[in-house]
N, C-alpha and C positions, 0 to 999 in steps of 0.2 A: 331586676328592679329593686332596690336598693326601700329598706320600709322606711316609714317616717321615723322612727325612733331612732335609727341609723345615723338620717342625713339628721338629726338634732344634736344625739350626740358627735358629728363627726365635725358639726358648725361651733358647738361649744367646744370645742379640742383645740382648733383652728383659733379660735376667737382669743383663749389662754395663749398659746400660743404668742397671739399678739402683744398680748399685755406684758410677757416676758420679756419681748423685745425690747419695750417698750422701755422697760425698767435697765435696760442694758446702754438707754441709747438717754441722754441727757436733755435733747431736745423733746425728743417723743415721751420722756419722764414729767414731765412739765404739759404738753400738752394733754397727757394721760389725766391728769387731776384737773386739768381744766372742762375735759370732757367729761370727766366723774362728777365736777361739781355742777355742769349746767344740766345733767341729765337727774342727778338729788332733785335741783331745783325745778326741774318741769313739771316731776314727780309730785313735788312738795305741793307746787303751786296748783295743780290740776286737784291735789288732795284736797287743799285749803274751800275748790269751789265746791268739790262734789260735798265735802262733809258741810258748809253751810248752807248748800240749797236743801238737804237732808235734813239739818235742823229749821229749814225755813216750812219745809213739807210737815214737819212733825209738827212744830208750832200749828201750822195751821189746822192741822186734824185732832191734837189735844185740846189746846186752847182757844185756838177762835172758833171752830163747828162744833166741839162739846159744848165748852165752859163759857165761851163768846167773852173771851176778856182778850182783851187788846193791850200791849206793852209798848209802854214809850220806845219811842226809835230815835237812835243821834242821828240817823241821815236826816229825820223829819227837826230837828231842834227839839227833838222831847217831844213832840204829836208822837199822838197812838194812830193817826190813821184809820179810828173806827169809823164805821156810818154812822149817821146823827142816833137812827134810834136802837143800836146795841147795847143788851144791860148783862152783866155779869151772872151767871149762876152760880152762887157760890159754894154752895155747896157740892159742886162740881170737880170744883178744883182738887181736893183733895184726892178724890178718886182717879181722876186722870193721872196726878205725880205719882201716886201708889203704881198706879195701872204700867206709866213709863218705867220704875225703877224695878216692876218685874220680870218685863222686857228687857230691860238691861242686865239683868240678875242672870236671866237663862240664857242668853247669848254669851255673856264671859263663863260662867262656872260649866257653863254646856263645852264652849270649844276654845278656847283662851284663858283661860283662869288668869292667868298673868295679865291679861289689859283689864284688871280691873284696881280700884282707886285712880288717881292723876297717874297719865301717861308716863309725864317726864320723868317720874320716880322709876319707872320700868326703866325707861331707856338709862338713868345713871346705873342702875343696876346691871344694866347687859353690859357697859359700858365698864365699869370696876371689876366686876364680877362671872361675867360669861364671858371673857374674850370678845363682848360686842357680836356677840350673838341674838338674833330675834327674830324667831320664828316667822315666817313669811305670813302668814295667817293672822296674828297677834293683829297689822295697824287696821286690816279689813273690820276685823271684830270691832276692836277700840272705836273706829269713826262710827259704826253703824250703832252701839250700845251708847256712845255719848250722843248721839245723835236724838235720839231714843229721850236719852234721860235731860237733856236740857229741852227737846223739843215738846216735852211733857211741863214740864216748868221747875224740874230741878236744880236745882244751887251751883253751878259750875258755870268753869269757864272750858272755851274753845282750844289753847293752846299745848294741852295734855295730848288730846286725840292727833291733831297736825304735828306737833312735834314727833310724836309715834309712827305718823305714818312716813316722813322724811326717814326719821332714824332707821324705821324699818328696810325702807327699800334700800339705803343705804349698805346695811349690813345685811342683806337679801343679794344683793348685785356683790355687795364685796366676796360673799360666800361663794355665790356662784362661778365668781373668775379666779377662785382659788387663791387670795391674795392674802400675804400675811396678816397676822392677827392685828399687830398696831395700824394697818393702813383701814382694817373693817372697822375699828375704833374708830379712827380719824374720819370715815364717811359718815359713821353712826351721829358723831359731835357735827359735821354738817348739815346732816338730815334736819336736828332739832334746829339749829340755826336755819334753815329753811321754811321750817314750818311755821316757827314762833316769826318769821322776818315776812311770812304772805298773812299770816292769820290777823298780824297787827299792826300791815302794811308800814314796818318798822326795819329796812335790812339792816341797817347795821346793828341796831340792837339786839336783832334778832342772830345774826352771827357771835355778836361779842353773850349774847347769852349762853347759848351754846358751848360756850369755851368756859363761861362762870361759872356755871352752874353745877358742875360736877365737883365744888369745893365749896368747903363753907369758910374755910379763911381767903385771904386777898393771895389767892391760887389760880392760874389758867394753863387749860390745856393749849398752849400758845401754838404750837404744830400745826393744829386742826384749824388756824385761825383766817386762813387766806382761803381754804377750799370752803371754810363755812363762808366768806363773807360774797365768791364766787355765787356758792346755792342759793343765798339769799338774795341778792339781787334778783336773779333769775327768776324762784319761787313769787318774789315779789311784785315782779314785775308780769308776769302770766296773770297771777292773781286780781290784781289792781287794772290792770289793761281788760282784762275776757270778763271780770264779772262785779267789782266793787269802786271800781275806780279811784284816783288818785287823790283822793281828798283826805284830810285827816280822819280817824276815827269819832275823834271828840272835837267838834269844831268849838275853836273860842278866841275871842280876838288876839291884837298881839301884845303882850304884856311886854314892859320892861322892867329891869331892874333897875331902878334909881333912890332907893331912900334904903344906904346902909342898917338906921336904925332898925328899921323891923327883922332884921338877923334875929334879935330877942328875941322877938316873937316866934320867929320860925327855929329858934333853937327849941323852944319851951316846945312846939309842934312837937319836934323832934324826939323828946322826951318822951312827952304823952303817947306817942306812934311806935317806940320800942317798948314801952309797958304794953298797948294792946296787944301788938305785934309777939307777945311774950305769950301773955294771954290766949292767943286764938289758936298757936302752937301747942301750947299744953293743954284748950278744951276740944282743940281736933283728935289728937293721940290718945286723951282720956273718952270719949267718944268710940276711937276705933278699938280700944281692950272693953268696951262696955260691950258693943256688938260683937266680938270674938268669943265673947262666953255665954251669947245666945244658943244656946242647945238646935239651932236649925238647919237646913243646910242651905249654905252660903248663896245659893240661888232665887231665897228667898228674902234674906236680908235685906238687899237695895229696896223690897218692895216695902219692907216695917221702916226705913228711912226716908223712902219717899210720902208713904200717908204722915211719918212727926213734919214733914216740910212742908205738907199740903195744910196739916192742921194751921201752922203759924200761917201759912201763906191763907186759909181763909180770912185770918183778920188783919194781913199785913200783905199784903200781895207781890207790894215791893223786891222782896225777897226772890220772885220765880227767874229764871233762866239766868243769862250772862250779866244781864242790868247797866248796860252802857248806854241807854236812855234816859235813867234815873240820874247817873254822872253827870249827862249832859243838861238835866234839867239844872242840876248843883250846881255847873258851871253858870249859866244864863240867872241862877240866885233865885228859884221857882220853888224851891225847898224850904220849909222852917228850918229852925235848930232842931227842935225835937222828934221832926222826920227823920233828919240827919243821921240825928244820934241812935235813934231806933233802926235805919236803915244798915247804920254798921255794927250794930251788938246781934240784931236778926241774922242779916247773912252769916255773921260768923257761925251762929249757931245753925243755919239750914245747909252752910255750906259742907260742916263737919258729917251732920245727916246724913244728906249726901253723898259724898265722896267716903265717909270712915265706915257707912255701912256695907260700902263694896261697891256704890254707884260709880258707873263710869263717868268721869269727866275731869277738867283739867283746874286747877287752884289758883295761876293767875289772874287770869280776870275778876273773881270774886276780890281778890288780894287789894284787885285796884282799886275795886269800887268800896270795900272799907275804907282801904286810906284816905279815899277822895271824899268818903261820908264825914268821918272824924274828923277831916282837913275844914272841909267847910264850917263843920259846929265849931271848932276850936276856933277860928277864922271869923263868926258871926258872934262867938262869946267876949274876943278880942273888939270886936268891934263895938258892942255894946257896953265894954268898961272902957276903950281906950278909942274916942271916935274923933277925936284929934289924930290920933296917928296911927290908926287902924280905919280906915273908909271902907265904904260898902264897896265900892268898884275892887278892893283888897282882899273881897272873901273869895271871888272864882280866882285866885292865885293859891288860895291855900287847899282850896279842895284840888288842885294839880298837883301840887307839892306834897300833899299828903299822901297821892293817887303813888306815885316814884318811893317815897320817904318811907312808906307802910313796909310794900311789897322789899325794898333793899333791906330791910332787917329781918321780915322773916323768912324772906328765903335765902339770903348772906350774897344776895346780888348787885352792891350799891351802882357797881357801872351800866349794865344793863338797862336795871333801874331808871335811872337818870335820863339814858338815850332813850327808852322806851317811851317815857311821858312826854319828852320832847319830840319825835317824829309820831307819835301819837294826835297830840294837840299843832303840828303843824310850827311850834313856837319854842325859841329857845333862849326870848329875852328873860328866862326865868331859872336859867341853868346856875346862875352862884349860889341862892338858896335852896336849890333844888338838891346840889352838891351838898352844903352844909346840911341837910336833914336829912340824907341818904346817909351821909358818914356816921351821925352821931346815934341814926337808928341801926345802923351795921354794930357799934361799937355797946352800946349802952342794951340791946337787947339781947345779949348773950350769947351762948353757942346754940343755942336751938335753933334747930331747920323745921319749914314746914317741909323739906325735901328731906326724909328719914336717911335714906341709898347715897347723899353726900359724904366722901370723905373729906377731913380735914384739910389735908393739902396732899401736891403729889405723891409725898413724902409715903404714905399713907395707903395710898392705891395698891392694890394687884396688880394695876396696869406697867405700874412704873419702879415694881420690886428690885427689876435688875438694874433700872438706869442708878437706882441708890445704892446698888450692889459696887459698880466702878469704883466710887468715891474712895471708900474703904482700902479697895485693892490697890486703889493708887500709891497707897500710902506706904508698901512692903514692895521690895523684891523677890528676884528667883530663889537667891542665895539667903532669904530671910528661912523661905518652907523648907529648902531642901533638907532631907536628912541623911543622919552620918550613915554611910555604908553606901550611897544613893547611886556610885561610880559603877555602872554595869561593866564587866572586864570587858576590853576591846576585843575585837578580833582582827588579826592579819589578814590580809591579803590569799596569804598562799596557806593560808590554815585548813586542811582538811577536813572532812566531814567528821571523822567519830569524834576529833578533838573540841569542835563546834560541840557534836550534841550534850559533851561531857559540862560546858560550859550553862547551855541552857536548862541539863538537867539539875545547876546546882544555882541557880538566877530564881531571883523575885522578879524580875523583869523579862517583859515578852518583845524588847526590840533592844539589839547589841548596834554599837558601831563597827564597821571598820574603816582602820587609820592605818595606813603606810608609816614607813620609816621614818617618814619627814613630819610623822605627827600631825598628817592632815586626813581629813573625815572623808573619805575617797564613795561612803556609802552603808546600806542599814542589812541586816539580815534581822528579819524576822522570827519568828519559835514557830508560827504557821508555815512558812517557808520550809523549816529546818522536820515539822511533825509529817507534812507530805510526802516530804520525800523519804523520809523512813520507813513511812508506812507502803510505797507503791516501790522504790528500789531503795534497802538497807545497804546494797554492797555498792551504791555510787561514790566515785573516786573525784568527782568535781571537788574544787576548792572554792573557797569562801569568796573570793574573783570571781569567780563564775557563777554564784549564784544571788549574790547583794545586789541590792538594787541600787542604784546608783542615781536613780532619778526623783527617788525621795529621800530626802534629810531633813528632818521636822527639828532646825535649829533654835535655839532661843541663846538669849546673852544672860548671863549669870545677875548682872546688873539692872534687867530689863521688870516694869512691874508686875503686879500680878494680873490687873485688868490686861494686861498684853497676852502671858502667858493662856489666858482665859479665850482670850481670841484667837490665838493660836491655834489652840485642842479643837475650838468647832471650825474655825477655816479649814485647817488641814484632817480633819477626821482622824485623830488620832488621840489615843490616852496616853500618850508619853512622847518626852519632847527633848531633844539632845542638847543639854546646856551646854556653852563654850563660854569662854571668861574674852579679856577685849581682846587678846592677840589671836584667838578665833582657835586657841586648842582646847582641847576635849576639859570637861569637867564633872560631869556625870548625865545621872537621867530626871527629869521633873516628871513624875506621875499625878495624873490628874487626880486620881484618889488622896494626894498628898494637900493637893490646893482643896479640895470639898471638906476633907475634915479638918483642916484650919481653919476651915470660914465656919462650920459649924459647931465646930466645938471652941472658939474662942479663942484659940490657945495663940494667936500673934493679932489677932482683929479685935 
């Protein structure tokens, strides 16, 4: 009887196996990734419910049975849902967010150290930089410590942890069925689009973020972009159907766009939103080297991050958890200006607390909820000098437009962005100015990311070293590297053993041709070939017919380029490759050694 570990291993053998096939056969290549992207996406989607009813669980045992405070909710229109006679302890609060971010402290530096800060930074990092590796363990951790730390009332958003956990299983499944590195990539870039596409019941956004995200210039990983938008659907639709259902996030009515003039105004938005958006960049990162050179160990940090966010949150409460209640009040116009304004200079600062002291949790959703703080004050400021042509019905468009306009500059996302706030808010009569202040905050806020692990463009990536490597080699031929002397001497046909080994004993080269009379390459002998047989019978009288192989000839054209010559040496497994000129006779040998130290040392590239 056959153990379990047997019949596992001999089911994942089998299973390889298939995917091999799989990849040989062009139909079942195609169905392969369609089956990879709806299994991301169940993953994603089933993730999205388990880590929200986790932070609904937590909520309710920090904050509403400690502290007894109640957070606005967008499904309620902004109602907290409290019973009439619940009063706040305030002094409560503090303790609980301490209490969450040491619980989150000892869960990542205990067994994950890596899922801690915003997820998505992890996963561009597996992603550039591990070959799209992520520990199977990593998304478990991430959901259960963000979970933890927003359901405590810490400063984050949900889309770090979901995206992590899609990413993970992603490159968890891709590892396990042995599959090459760019294809664990390309599941990894689905996962996130997965998880950001259930968490913000947003799929296409959440596919095309997935692909953005990993560049901070107008760069996508465009490959990955049909299995992310597969996952997301999927993720999205599990998620929205079994536990949130299909309504918008942020319900608000339907705006249009009809009065060109106010572009002005939403340009001036636009300004203001890449200065903050500048701002909140560099007091996040000056934040996270303040905590780096706390002498503690890192286990304890989230806990000294979560009591500075408990402190603000006792006199400003606003600031606790995701705060997509508070949005929603912004939107419905239940906020002052100087709520507003305090609602987005707070969060920046509790969200940095948060996350730069090592708390778990993810930075868009805060991202939103500044834009859409500043959106609105800029929007009620406008309105109060300019009420001819700024109306109050005018300010819930600019707290949307700022929600998109913030987050596209600092985290170098403008298309996302855009689609985000719109299948967010259910509304897209508000996409040309949404456009204009996503661009001019993409452009006018600089190169800063709040995502550190962004490269600049593919150009740039690990991932994509060698595709930039062709370009180059395209440019030379065979006949550019070869060098003088490179003609290994032929051998005949009926050429004898010792005259061969005199041949190879005087060769820089370990593969000779032979060529007949008529000057055609009839087959190779090898210096392995020629050292065997020395070594087991010196006195064999075979001739060079007799023992060349005939069935490899690793030819190249003299004129061909070098990104070929380059695919040659790994298709055929070989370091040396028999050039012919166009009439197909002999001309020498390209060693592969010839083409690596031309490309590294400069000397034709």
């Amino acid at each position: 009887m056959p153990s379990l570990k047997k019949i596992f291993i001999k089911a994942k053998t089998n299973l390889k196996r298939k995917i091999i096939r799989f990849q040989d056969n062009s139909i079942f290549y195609f169905s392969r990734w369609i089956f990879f992207g709806v299994l991301i996406g169940i993953v994603a989607g089933i993730g999205a419910i388990v880590f929200n009813s986790l932070i609904r669980l937590f909520r309710f045992i920090f904050q509403v049975s400690l502290a007894h405070y109640y957070s606005p909710r967008s499904e309620l229109l902004g109602q907290t849902g409290a019973p009439p006679n619940a009063a706040v302890i305030h002094w409560v609060i503090p303790l609980v967010i301490a209490a969450g971010g040491l619980i989150s402290g000892l869960l990542v530096y205990t067994f994950a150290p890596e899922a801690e800060g915003h997820g998505t930074d992890a996963a561009i990092d597996a992603f550039h930089n591990k070959n799209g590796f992520i520990r199977g363990r990593v998304p478990v951790i991430k959901m259960l410590a963000s979970a933890v730390t927003l359901g405590s009332g810490g400063s984050g958003g949900r889309e770090g942890p979901v995206a992590q956990i899609g990413a993970g299983f992603g490159s968890v499944l891709a590892t396990y069925l042995g599959l090459p590195i760019p294809d664990r990539r390309t599941m990894l870039v689905a996962g996130i689009g997965a998880g950001i596409g259930a968490i913000f019941k947003s799929p296409l956004a959440g596919a095309m973020f997935g692909v953005e995200v990993l560049y901070s210039e107008m760069d996508f990983e465009g490959g990955a972009l049909m299995l992310s938008i597969i996952a997301a659907i999927v993720g999205y639709s599990i998620y929205a159907y079994f536990y949130a259902g299909f309504s918008p996030v942020v319900l608000t009515p339907m705006f249009t766009y009809s009065r060109p003039v106010i572009l002005i105004f939403y340009a001036v938005l636009g300004i203001f939103l890449a200065f903050m958006g500048n701002f909140y960049i560099r007091f996040f990162y000056w934040v996270h080297g303040i905590f780096k050179k706390i002498r503690i160990k890192p286990h304890f940090k989230p806990m000294l991050g979560g009591a500075l966010v408990g402190i603000i949150a006792y006199f400003f409460p606003e600031i606790m958890g995701v705060g997509y209640g508070w949005l929603q009040l912004a939107v419905l116009g239940k906020l002052t200006i100087i709520t507003l304004i305090l609602l987005g200079f707070f969060k920046i600062v509790a969200t940095s607390f948060t996350i730069s002291s090592g708390g778990s949790a993810g930075v868009y959703a805060p991202s939103l909820v500044i834009g859409g703080a500043f959106g609105g004050a800029i929007g009620g400021i406008f309105h109060i000098l300019f009420p001819q042509l700024i109306l109050a019905s005018d300010i819930a468009p600019f707290v949307l437009i700022g929600m998109g306009g913030f987050f596209a500059g600092a985290a170098k996302t403008p298309i996302s962005s855009l689609l985000m706030v719109s299948e967010m808010t259910g509304s897209y009569g508000l996409l040309p100015p949404l456009m204009l202040v996503s661009a001019i905050t993409f452009v006018a806020s600089g190169k800063r990311s709040i995502y550190s692990k962004q490269k600049r463009n593919r150009m740039e990536s690990p991932a994509h070293f060698k595709d930039y490597l062709i370009k180059p080699l395209q440019r030379y031929s065979v006949k550019d590297v070869m060098e003088e002397g490179s003609a290994a001497k032929p051998i005949a046909p009926d050429m004898p053993l010792y005259e061969m080994i005199k041949i190879f004993f005087n060769s820089n080269f370990f593969m000779h041709p032979v060529i007949d009379k008529t000057g055609k390459i009839v087959g190779t002998i090898k210096y392995d070939k020629i050292k065997n047989i020395m070594l087991t019978s010196p006195d064999d009288s075979r001739l060079a017919k007799d023992i060349m192989d005939s069935s490899f000839i690793p030819r190249i054209r003299i004129t061909d380029t070098l990104d070929i010559a380059v695919h040659s040496f790994f298709r055929k497994n070989t370091d040396e490759l028999i050039v012919i000129n166009e009439d197909g006779n002999y001309e020498g040998i390209l060693r592969k050694r010839d083409v690596v130290l031309t490309i590294e040392g400069g000397q034709k590239i």
